[in-house]
C-alpha positions in Angstrom: 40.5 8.4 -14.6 37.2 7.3 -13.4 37.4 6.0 -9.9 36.1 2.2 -9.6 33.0 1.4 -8.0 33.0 0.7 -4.1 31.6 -2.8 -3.1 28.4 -2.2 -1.9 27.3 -5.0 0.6 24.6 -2.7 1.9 21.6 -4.8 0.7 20.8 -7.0 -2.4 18.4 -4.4 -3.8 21.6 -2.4 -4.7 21.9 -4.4 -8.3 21.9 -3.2 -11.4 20.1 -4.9 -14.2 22.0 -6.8 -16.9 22.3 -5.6 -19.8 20.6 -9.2 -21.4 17.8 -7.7 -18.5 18.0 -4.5 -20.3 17.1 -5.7 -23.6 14.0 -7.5 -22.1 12.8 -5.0 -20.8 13.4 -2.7 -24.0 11.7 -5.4 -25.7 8.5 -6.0 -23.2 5.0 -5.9 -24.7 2.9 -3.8 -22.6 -0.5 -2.3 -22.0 -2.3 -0.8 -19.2 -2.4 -2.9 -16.2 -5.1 -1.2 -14.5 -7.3 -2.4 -17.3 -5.6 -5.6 -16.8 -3.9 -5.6 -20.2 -0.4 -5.5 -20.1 0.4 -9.0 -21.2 3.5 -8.9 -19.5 2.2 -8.4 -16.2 -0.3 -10.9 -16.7 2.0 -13.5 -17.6 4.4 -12.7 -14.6 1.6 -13.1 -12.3 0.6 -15.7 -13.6 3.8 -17.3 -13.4 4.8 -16.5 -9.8 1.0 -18.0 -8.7 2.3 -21.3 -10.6 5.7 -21.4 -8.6 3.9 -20.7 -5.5 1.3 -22.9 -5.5 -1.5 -20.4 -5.0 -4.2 -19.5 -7.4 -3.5 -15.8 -8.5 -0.7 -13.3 -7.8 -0.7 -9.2 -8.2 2.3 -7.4 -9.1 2.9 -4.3 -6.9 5.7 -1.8 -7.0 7.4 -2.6 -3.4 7.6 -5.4 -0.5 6.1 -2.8 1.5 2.5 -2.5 -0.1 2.7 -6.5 -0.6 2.9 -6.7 2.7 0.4 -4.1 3.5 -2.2 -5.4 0.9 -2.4 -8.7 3.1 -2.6 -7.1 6.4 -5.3 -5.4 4.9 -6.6 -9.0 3.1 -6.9 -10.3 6.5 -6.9 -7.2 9.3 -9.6 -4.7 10.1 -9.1 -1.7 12.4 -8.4 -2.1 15.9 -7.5 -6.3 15.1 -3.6 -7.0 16.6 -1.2 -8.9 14.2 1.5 -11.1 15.6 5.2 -11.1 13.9 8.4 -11.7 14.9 10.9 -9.1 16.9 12.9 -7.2 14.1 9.9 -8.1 11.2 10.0 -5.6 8.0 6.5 -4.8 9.1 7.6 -3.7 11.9 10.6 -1.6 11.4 11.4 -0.9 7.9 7.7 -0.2 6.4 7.0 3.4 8.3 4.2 2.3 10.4 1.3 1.3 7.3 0.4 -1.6 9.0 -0.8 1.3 12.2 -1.4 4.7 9.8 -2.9 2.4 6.4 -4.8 -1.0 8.2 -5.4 0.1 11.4 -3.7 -2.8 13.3 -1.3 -3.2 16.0 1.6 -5.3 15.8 2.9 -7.4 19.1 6.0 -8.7 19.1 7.1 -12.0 19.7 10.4 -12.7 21.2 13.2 -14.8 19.3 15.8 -14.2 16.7 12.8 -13.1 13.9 11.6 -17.1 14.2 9.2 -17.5 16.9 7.5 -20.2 18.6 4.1 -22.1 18.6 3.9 -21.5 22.6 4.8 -18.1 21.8 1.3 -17.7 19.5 -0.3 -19.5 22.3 0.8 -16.8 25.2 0.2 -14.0 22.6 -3.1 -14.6 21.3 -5.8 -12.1 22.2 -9.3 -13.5 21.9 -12.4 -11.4 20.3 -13.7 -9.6 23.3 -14.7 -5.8 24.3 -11.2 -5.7 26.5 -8.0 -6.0 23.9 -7.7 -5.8 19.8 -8.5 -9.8 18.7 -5.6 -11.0 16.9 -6.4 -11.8 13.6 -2.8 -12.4 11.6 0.2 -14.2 11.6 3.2 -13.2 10.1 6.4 -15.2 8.8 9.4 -13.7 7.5 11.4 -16.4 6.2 14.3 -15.4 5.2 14.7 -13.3 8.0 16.8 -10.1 7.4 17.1 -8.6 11.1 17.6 -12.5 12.4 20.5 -12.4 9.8 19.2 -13.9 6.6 17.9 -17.0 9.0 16.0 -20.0 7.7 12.4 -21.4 9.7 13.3 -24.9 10.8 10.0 -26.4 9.0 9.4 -28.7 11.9 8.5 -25.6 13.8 6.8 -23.6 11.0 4.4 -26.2 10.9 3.5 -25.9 14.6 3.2 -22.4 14.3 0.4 -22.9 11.5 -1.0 -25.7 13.3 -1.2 -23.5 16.3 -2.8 -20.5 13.6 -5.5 -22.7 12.2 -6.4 -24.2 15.8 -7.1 -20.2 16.9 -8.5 -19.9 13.6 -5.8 -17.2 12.7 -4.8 -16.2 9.0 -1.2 -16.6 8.1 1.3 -14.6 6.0 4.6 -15.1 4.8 6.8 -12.3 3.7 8.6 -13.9 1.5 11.2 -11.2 0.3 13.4 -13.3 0.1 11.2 -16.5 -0.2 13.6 -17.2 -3.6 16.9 -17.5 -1.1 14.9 -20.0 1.8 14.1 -22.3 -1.2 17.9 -22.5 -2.3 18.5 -22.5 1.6 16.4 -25.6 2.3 16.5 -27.4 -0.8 12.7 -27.1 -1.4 10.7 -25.5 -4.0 9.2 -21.8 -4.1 5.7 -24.3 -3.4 7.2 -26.2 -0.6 8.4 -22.8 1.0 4.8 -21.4 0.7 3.1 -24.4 2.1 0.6 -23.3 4.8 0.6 -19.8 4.4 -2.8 -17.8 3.4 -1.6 -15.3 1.3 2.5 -14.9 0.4 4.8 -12.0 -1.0 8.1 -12.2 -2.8 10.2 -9.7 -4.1 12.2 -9.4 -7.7 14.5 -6.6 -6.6 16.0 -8.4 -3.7 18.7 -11.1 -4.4 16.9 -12.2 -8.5 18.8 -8.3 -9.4 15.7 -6.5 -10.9 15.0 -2.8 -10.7 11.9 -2.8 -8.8 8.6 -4.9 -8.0 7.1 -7.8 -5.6 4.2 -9.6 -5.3 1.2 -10.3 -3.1 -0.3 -14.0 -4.1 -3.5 -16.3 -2.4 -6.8 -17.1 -3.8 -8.5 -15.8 -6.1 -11.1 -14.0 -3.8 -7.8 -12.1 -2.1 -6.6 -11.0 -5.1 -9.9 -9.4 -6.7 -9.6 -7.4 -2.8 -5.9 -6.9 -2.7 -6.7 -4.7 -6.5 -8.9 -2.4 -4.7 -6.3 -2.2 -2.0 -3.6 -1.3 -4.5 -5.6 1.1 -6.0 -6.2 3.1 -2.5 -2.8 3.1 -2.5 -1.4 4.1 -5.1 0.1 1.3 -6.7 -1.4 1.1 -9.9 1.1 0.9 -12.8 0.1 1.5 -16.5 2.6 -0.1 -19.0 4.2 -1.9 -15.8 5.1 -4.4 -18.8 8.8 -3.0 -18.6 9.1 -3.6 -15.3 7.4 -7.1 -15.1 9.8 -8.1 -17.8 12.7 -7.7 -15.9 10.8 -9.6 -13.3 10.4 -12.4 -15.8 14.1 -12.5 -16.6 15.3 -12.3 -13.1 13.0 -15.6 -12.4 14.2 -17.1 -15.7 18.3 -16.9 -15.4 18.7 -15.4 -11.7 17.2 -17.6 -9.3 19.6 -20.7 -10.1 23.2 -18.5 -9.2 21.5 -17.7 -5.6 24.0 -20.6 -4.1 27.1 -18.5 -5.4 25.7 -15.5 -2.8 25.4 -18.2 0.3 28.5 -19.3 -0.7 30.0 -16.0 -0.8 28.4 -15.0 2.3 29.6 -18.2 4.2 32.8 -17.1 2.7 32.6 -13.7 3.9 31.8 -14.3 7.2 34.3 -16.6 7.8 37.2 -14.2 6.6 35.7 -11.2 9.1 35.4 -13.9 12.4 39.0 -13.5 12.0 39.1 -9.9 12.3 40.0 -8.9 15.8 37.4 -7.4 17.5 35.2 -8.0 15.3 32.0 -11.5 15.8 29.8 -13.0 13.3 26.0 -12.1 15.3 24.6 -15.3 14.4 25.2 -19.3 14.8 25.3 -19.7 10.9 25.1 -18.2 8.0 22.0 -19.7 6.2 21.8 -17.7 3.1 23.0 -14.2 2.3 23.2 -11.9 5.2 25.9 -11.4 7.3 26.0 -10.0 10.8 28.7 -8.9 12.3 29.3 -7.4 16.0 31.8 -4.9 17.0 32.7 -6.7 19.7 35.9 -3.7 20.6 35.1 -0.2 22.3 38.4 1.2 21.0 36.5 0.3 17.2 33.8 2.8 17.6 30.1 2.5 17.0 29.0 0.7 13.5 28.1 3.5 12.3 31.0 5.2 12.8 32.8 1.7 11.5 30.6 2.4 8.1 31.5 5.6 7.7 35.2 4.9 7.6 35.0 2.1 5.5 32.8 4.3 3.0 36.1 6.3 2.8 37.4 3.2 1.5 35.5 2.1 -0.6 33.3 -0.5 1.1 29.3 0.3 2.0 27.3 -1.4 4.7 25.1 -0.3 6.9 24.8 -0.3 11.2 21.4 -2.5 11.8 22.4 -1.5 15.8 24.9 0.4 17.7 27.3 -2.4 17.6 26.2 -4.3 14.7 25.7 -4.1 10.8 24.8 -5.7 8.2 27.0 -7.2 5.1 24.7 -8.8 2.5 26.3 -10.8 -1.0 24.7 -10.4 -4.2 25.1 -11.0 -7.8 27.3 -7.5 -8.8 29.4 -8.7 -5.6 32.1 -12.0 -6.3 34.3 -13.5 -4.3 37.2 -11.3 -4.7 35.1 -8.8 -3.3 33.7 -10.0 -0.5 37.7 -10.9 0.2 38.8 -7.5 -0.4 35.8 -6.2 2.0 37.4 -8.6 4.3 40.5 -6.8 4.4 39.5 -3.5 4.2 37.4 -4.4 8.0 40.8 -5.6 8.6 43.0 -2.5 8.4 40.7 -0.3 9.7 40.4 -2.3 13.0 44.7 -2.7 12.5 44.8 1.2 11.8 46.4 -0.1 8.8 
């Protein structure tokens, strides 16, 4: 008998596609996108540059190289990039933005969201003595803060701050699609501001693989080249943008059902004793939770009991992990992950 499948709250890029997302893809019209003819790339781009309010958009294989593209866009060597403390850039994209651009990243202190007067106080002019910060960047969603929203009252005092120093600004919007559910504004509203943006299709919209990097024009024609010394060239990408296409098309409007199955969530574990929700509120789909009791172990060690159960998350720190909702995750689940946290702290 073939065991069921654990609920995986690890991450939203644990979907599978659909199989209506199956059959576009099977179905995809393709060519080689180096060449620029894969007509199902094109049209993705295309698209994604219209919801974003941008001129042009490239299709990349990862949030990673999007991200790295625009450092790159913007950054030479030796320049210093701000971002907030626990930004992707940072932690999750194996140094590139040091080892690939040549930058340094400084951190500014806050819960991912950062302030104007923080830019101010960080800011390194062009002189002989320190790297001259060139960058901003935004993660909004942010994942480490917990899936937290930018209040846009202070977003747009950090760009007002950026264009005043005569800074560049980039959002990494993985999860741009989940702030503009979160806020009630559109993809454009979200991007508002920025120079350059990057979303991703395998994070929340449920397909396989692939982001974006978008801006003008001028960036994109450079953020091909920077592809290309990377790697990320696709030939018949087509299948891939297709499921891209589909996930925009019939996946973006059920992203309140995850915030409300996160809110849901979260509200069953903050019952749990020993157990505390690591942020003030839940704005979209991420869950934090602390283990708040010694006799509970480290998260990690939480995880790895629970994996025996059948539930997967992962420790983000030594007393905290991550839960994250997601379209192959309802609401039963993310009750029955509730009370499997529930006898394992009980010894149940």
């Amino acid at each position: 008998m073939a065991q069921p499948r654990p609920i995986d709250l690890r991450s939203d890029t644990v979907t599978r596609p659909t199989e209506a997302m199956r059959r576009a893809m099977a179905a995809a019209e393709v060519g080689d996108d180096v060449y620029g003819e894969d007509p199902a790339v094109n049209q993705l781009q295309e698209r994604v540059a219209d919801l974003l309010g941008v001129e042009a958009a490239l299709f990349v294989p990862s949030g990673s190289m999007a991200n790295q593209i625009a450092i790159q866009i913007h950054c030479r060597p030796g320049d210093d990039v701000l971002a907030g403390r626990g930004s992707h850039s940072y932690l999750y994209e194996s140094g590139a933005a040091s080892a690939y651009g040549g930058v340094q990243i400084s951190l500014l202190d806050g819960d991912g969201r950062f302030s104007a007067d923080a830019v101010r106080a960080a800011f390194k002019a062009d002189t002989h003595h320190a790297p001259p910060t060139r960058l901003i960047m935004v993660e909004n969603t942010h994942n480490m803060g917990g899936g937290l929203l930018w209040d846009r009252a202070e977003l747009g005092r950090v760009q007002a701050v950026a264009r005043e120093l005569g800074l560049a600004l980039h959002l990494d919007g993985a999860r741009l699609w989940n702030a503009a559910i979160a806020s009630g504004q559109s993809e454009r509203e979200v991007a508002a501001g920025f120079d350059t943006v990057s979303v991703c299709l395998s994070k929340g919209l449920g397909a396989p693989v692939g982001s974006l990097v978008a801006g003008s024009r001028e960036q994109m024609h450079r953020a091909h080249r920077v592809r290309k010394m990377m790697g990320g060239g696709m030939r018949q990408a087509g299948i891939l943008a297709a499921a891209g296409m589909y996930a925009l098309d019939h996946h973006r409007a059920r992203l309140p059902e995850d915030h409300r199955n996160a809110a849901f969530l979260a509200g069953e574990v903050a019952r749990v004793p020993g157990l505390a929700i690591g942020t003030a509120s839940i704005d979209s789909n991420i869950v934090m939770v602390e283990v708040a009791g010694e006799a509970l172990g480290t998260a990690a060690e939480l995880s790895a009991r629970a994996r025996e159960r059948g539930l997967l998350f992962g420790a983000v720190a030594p007393r905290r992990f991550r839960l994250v909702t997601h379209l192959d995750v309802d609401r039963a689940a993310c009750g029955r992950a509730a009370e499997i946290l529930a006898g394992l702290v009980s010894g149940r």
